[in-house]
N, C-alpha and C positions, 0 to 999 in steps of 0.2 A: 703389301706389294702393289706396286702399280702395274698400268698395262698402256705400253707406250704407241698400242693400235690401237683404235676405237673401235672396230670390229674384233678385235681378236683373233684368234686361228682354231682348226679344230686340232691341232695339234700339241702336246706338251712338250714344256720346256727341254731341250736337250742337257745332257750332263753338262755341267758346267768345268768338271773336270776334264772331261773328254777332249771339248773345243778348246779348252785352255792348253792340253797338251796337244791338239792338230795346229792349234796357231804357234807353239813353241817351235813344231818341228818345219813348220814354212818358215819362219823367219829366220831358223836358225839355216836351211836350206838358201835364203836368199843373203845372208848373210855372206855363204861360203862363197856364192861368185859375187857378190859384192868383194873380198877378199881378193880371188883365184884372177880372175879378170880384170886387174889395176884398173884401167882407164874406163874400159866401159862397164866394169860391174857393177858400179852404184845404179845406172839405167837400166841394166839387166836384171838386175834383182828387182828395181822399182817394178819393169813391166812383169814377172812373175808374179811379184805379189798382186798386181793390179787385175791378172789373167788366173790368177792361179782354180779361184772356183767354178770357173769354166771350164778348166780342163778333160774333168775326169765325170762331168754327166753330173755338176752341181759340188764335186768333190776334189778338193785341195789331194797334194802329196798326202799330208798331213792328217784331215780329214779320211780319206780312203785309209789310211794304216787305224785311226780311232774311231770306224765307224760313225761318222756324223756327215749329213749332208748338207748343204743351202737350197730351198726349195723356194720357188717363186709362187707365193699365194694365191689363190683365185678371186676376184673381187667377191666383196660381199653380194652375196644373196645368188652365186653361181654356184653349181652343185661340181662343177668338175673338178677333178683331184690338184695339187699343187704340181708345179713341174720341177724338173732340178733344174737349178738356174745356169744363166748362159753365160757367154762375155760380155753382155751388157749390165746386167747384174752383178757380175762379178765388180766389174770396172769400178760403177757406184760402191758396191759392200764395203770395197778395200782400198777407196781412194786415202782416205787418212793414212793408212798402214802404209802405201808406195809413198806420201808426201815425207812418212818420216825415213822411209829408205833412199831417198833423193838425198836427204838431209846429211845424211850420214857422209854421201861421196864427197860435199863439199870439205871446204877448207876451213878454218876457223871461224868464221862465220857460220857454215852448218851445222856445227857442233853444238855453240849458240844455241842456233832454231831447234835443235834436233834435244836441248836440255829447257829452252825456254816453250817451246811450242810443239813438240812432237811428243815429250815424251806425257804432258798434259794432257795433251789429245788422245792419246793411248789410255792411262788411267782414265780418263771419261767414258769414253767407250768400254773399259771395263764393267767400270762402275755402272753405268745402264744396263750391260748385259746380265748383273748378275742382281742387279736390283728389281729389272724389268720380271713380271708375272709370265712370262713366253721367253725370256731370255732374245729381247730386242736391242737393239742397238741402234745407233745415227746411222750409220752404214746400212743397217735394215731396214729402217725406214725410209730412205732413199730408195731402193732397188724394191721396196715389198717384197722383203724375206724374209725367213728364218731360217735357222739351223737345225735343224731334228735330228735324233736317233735315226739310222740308215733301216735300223729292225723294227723300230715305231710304223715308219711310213712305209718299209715291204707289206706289215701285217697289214694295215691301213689298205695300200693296196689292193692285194690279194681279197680284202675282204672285199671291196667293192667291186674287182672282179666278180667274185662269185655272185654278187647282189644282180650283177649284167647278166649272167649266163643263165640266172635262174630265170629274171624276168625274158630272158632271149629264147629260152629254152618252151617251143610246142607245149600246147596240154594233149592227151592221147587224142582228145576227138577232135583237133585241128587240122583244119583242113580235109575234114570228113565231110560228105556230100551226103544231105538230109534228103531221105527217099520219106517222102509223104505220100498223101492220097493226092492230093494234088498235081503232084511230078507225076505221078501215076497215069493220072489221067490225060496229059500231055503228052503222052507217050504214043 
């Protein structure tokens, strides 16, 4: 396996099947107003998919029902936690995914694109995410993200809470005022 970040993550790879069925259930969602919405739903789905991991605090429709998030990594050699990605992140992760739902709206021509060049670009991105050692992608590398388990990154979490609270937390004789012979004599 390779690892298509030179720093890596502290995080492992998310199910592969998971995100496979969170991306089934977006597309199949922007499909519908692509559908429902004649005129404008090929744009309307595109900007969904383009927004979608933004929505829900890093979590797609999709994602939020299978448990997997998109987290925005911290640079190397920064100790802070990953955050869930925003709409800027989002925009990057999922531009390919909205290039081939634009495809779709058109006419003979998009169809074309959308069998000569969308649906290539889809299997690519596949094929990286499930090749990549972190389950990376173009889309990931563009925004510095990944996808995790939702219950990976709560324990994660939690645990570095606790790591704060202990070191935040008094020892008993803090802030206790040392009576010597000296204070004494001061007195």
């Amino acid at each position: 396996m390779r690892d298509a970040r030179r720093e890596g993550s502290p995080y492992p790879k998310a199910d592969l099947t998971l995100r496979g069925l969170a991306r089934l259930v977006d597309l199949t969602l922007a499909f519908a107003v692509a559908n429902v919405a004649r005129e404008a739903g090929p744009p309307l789905a595109a900007v969904y998919l383009l927004f979608a991991d933004g929505l829900l605090q890093g979590q797609s429709v999709g994602k939020r029902i299978f448990g997997v998030r998109a987290v925005v990594l911290p640079p190397k050699g920064v100790t802070s936690r990953a955050r869930p990605a925003g709409y800027r992140e989002s925009v990057l992760r999922n531009a390919p995914f909205a290039l081939v739902g634009l495809f779709y709206g058109l006419t003979l021509v998009g169809w074309l694109l959308l069998f000569v060049v969308g649906l290539p670009l889809i299997a690519f991105e596949a094929y990286m995410a499930v090749s990549d050692r972190l389950g990376i992608r173009i889309g990931d590398i563009f925004a510095d993200t990944q996808v995790v388990d939702a219950k990976v990154l709560a324990k994660s979490e939690a645990a570095a809470g606790l790591r704060a609270a202990s070191a935040a937390t008094p020892s008993p004789n803090a802030g206790a005022v040392r009576v010597g012979p000296s204070a004494r004599s001061a007195a």
